[in-house]
N, C-alpha and C positions, 0 to 999 in steps of 0.2 A: 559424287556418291556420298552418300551422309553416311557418318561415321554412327550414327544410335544404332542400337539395335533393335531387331526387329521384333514387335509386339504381337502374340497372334489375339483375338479377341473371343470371348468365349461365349456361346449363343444360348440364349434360353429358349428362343420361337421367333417366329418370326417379326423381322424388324426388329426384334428385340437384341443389343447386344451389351456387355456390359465388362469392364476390365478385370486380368485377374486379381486374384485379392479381395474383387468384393467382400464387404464381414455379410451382410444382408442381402438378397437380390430383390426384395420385394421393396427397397428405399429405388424409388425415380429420381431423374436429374429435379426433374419438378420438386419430390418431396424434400431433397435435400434444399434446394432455393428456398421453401417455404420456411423448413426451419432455423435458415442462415437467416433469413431477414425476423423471425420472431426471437432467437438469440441475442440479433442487434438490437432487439427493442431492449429488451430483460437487461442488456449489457448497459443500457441508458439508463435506464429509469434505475438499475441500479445504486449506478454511481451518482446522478440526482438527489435519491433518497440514505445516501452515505449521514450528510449531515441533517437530513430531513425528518425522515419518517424512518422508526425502528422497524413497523409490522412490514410495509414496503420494500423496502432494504432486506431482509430476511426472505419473503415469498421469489423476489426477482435472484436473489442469490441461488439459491435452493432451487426454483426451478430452472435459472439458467444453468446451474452446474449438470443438473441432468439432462438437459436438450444440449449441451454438449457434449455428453458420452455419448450419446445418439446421432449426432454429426459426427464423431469422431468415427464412429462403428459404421457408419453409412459411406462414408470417405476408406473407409480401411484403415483408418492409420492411429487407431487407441493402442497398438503397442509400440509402435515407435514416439508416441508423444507423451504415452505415463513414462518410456524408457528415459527421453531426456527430461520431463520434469523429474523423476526420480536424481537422475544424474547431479542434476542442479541444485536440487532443495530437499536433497532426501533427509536428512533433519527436522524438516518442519513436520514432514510425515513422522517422524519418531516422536517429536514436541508433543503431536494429536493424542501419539498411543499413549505417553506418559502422563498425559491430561486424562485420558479416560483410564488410565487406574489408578490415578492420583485423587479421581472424583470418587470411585469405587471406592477407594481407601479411605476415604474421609468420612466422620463421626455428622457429618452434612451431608449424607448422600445424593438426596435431592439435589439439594444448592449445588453441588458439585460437580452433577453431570448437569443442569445447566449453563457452569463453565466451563465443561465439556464442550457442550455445544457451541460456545461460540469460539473455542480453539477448533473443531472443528470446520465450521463457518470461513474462517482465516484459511485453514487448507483449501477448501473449496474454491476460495477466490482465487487461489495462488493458480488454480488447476482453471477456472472459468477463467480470469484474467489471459491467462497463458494459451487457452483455443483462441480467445482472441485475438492473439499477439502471432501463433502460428497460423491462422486459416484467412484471415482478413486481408483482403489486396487493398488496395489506393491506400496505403498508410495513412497519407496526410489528408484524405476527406476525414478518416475514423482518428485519427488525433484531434482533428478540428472540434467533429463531433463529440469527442470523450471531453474535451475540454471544457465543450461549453456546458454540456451537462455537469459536470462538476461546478463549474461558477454559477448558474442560474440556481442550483440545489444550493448551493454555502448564500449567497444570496436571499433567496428567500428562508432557509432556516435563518440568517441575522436579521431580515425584517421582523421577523418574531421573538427574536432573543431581545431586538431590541426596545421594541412595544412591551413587550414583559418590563425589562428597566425600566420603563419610562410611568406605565400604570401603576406596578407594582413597586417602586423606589428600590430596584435594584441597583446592588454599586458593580456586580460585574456584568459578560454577558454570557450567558450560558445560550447555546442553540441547540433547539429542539432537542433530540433526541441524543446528543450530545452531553445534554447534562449538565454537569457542572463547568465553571469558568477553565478547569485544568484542560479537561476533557476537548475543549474547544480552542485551547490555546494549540495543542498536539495538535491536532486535524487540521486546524488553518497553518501551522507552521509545515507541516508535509504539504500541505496543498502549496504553497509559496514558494516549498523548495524541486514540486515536482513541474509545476508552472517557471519555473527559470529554465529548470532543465529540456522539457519542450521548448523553449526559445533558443536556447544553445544547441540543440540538436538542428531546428530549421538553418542557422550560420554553418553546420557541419555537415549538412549533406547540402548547401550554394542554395536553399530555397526557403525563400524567405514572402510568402504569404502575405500581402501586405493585411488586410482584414485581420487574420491570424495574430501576427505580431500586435496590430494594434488595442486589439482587443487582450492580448497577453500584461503589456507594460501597463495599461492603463486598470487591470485590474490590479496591480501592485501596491498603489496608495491605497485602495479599500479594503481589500486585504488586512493592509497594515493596519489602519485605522481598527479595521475590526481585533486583529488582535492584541492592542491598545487597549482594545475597549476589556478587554479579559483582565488586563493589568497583571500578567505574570512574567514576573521580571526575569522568572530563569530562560525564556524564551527569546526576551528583549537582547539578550546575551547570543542565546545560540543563531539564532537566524541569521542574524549579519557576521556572523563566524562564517556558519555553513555557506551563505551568497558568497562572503571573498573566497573560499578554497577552491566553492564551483569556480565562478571566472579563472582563478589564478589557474587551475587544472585543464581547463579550456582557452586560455590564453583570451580570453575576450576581454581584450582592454578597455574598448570603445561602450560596450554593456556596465564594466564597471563603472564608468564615467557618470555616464546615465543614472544605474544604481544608485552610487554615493551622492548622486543630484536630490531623487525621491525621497533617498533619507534622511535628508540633510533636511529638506522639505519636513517631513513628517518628523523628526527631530526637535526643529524652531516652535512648530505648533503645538506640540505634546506639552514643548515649555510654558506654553503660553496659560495651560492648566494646572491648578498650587497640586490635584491629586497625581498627576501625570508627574508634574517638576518632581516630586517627592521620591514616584519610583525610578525617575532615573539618576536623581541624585545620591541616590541611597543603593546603587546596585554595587560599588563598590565595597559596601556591609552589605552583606544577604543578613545577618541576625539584626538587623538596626530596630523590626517593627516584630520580630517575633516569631514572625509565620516559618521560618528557617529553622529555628531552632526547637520548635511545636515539634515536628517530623522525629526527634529523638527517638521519645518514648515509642514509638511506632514502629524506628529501628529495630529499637532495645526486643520490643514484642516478636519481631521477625524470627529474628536470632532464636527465640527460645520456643520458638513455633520449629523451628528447623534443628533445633537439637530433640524435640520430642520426635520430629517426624523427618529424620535427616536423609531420606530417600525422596517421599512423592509428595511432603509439606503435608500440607492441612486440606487440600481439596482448591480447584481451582474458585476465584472469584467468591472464597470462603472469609475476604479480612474483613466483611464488615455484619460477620453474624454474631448474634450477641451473646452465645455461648462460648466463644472464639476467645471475643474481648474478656469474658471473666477470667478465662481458661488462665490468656495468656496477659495477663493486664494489658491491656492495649487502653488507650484513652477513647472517648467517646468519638471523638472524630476521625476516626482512623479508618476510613473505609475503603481505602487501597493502601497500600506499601510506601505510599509517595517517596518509595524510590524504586528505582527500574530493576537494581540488582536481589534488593532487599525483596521485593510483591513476587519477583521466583522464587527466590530462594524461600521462603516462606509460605509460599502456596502451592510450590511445584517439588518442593526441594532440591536436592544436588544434581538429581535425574537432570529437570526440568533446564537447570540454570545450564548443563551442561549441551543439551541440544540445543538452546537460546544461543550459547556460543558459539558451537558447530555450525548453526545458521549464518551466522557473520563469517565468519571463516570460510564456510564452502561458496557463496554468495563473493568476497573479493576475491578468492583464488580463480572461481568461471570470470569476474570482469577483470580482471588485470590479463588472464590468457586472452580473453578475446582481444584488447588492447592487443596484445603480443602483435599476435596474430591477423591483425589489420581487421577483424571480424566485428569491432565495436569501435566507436569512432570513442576522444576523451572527451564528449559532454555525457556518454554513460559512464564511465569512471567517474564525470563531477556529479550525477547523481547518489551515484551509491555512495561518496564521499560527505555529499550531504544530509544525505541520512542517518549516513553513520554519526554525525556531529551531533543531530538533534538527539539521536539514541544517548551518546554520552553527556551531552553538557544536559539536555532538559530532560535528563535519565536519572539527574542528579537527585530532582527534589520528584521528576512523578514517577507514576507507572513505566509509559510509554508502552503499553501491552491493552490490548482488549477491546472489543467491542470494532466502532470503524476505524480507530486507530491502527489496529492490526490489518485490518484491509486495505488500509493507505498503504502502507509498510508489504505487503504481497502487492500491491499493485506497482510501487514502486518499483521492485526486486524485478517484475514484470517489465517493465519498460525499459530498465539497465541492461536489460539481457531480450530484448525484441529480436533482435534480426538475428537470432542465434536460432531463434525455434523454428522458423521455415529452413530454413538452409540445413542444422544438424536432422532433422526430419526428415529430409530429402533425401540423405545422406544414408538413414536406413530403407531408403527405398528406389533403388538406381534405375527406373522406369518410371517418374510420376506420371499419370494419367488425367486427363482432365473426367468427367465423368460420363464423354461421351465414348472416351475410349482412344482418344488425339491426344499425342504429347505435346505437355502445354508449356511451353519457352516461359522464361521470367520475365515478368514484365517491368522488372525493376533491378538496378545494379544492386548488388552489395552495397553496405557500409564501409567506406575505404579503399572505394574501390573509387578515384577520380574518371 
């Protein structure tokens, strides 16, 4: 005798039946199908157009956010899944509200709600990312998939960053819609540390994709190569920080090996360049060539940005209007904070830097319980761990806030906390049904679960 209990089905007409809870009855099992697989598109071409295409990136965002409140509502389950996104990253949601009266407030109103908007955008993802993460079965087809569209998109935005060099005698490389050389230093360093972390997780659940893996390690040296090509030595520093704490926290001894092979590798050959030799001879000085100690006045500006406006700053994505800079003497080139603590506290104020914190805080308190708790294996603790490095060491001289970078950083938080969103999900709803109305067994163990 099975211990479930017993389901009754609630009828609209004939042959018609449909489980309780429906939010909608006029979504079909069909319509739901249709918009799971136009979702997966949006969810691609998204992450594709991260490092690609700005107009692209925005429309698939934007419209994926919405065709997933519309699965959610068709499934029934937008309140147990705002309830655990709220649970997890309710911060980022207060970051949003602070950003939009932090935009209202500012003598830029314009400018400000469209740095509104794309702290907005960041929640978005946090919340489209996360349908992802809770409604998608076969993990490791849609990992494979997420992955490759992330590499084929950084890919051909460096084919273009790198033709721009090459026409144009550029000395760094800027991609696409990325922008400047900083901009793409961040993005490929989260793409490298979120690319390990998929490798560590395949050794953590015994399944190890041959295709997958090979395609993972062998983008490592281009990767690298590319972000070489940026020449940002605060970076050069953090990333092989963040790779040893990932292994050391996943005990993957045999990946280190490997690792320090690649870079050992890509090491010799950077020497073999007088402009490469020079940045890594000189990373020991960060002030050797100047570009370190430029950032000052920029500081200096912050600070007096946040004593005029020591609540909501100056308006978001306000530090490179040119009223700003009279305002606040800022130097000509000072068009973010190029430092992570300083471009809050100066554009968001005390508000802003305080839910920025909250964020990190609520974010390792859910992965270390889930650790506890057998609920997250430790290659999601070496995720979050490596992020959290890039946040502080290459937080030093940039941003690390805004635009795709912020959606790297939501997508990440997403992936450290994956197998938390079906299961706490489930968990407000002790009958799941499939959509024909048959309770649907898991097709997959837990994480930690041998």
């Amino acid at each position: 005798m099975s211990s479930l209990p017993q389901v009754h089905l609630k009828t609209l007409g004939t042959g018609t039946s449909i489980p309780p809870g429906r939010a909608f009855r006029f979504f079909s099992r069909q319509h739901l199908q249709k918009i799971h697989v136009l979702l997966s598109g949006l969810l691609f071409v998204c992450l594709f157009n991260l490092p690609f295409s700005e107009a692209l990136k925005e429309i698939s965002l934007t419209g994926g956010f919405l065709l997933s409140l519309v699965l959610l509502l068709g499934k029934g389950k937008l309140h147990s899944f705002f309830g655990f996104a709220f649970r997890t990253g309710w911060p980022v949601f207060l970051f949003t509200a602070v950003s939009l009266a932090s935009g209202l407030h500012s003598i830029n109103r314009i400018e400000g709600l469209r740095g509104f908007w794309g702290d907005l955008e960041s929640l978005m993802g946090f919340l489209f990312f996360g349908v992802a993460a809770a409604l998608w079965g076969q993990w490791e087809k849609v990992r494979t998939w997420m992955t490759a569209s992330l590499l084929i998109g950084t890919v051909s935005g460096a084919v273009v960053g790198i033709a721009r060099m090459l026409l144009e005698h550029r000395p760094f490389l800027g991609m696409m819609n990325l922008g400047d050389k900083n901009s793409t230093a961040q993005f490929l360093s989260l793409l490298i540390v979120i690319l390990l972390f998929l490798y560590l997780e395949g050794l953590d659940r015994n399944k190890e994709p041959r295709f997958q893996k090979l395609i993972i390690i062998g983008s490592f040296p281009v990767l690298s190569i590319l972000l070489l090509l940026t020449r940002s030595r605060t970076f050069l520093v953090a990333v092989p920080l963040a790779f040893l704490i990932m292994i050391v926290l996943a005990k993957a001894w045999r990946t280190l090996l490997v690792l320090v092979g690649i870079l050992s590798l890509g090491g010799i050959a950077a020497m073999l360049s007088p402009v490469m030799r020079w940045e890594f001879l000189s990373l020991h000085r960060p002030t050797a060539d100047g570009s370190f100690t430029s950032r000052y006045p920029t500081w200096e500006g912050a600070i007096r940005m946040w004593k005029a406006h020591p609540f909501l700053g100056v308006g978001p994505d306000n530090f490179h209007m040119p009223n700003i800079h009279a305002l606040y003497r800022l130097p000509v080139y000072a068009s973010h904070g190029h430092n992570l603590f300083f471009n809050l506290l100066g554009e968001y104020g005390s508000l802003g830097v305080i839910m920025f914190v909250l964020w990190i805080a609520i974010w390792i308190r859910t992965v270390f319980a889930g650790v506890r708790q057998n609920r997250l294996e430790k290659s999601h603790e070496a995720l979050m761990a490596g992020v959290l490095v890039l946040l502080l060491v290459g937080g030093v001289a940039h941003p690390m806030w805004g635009g795709s970078t912020s959606l790297m950083l939501m997508f990440a938080m997403v992936l450290s906390l994956r197998p938390l969103y079906p299961d706490l999900m489930e968990k407000r709803n002790p009958s799941p049904l499939t959509d024909t109305g048959v309770r649907e067994e898991p097709t997959e163990k837990p994480l930690g679960v041998r």
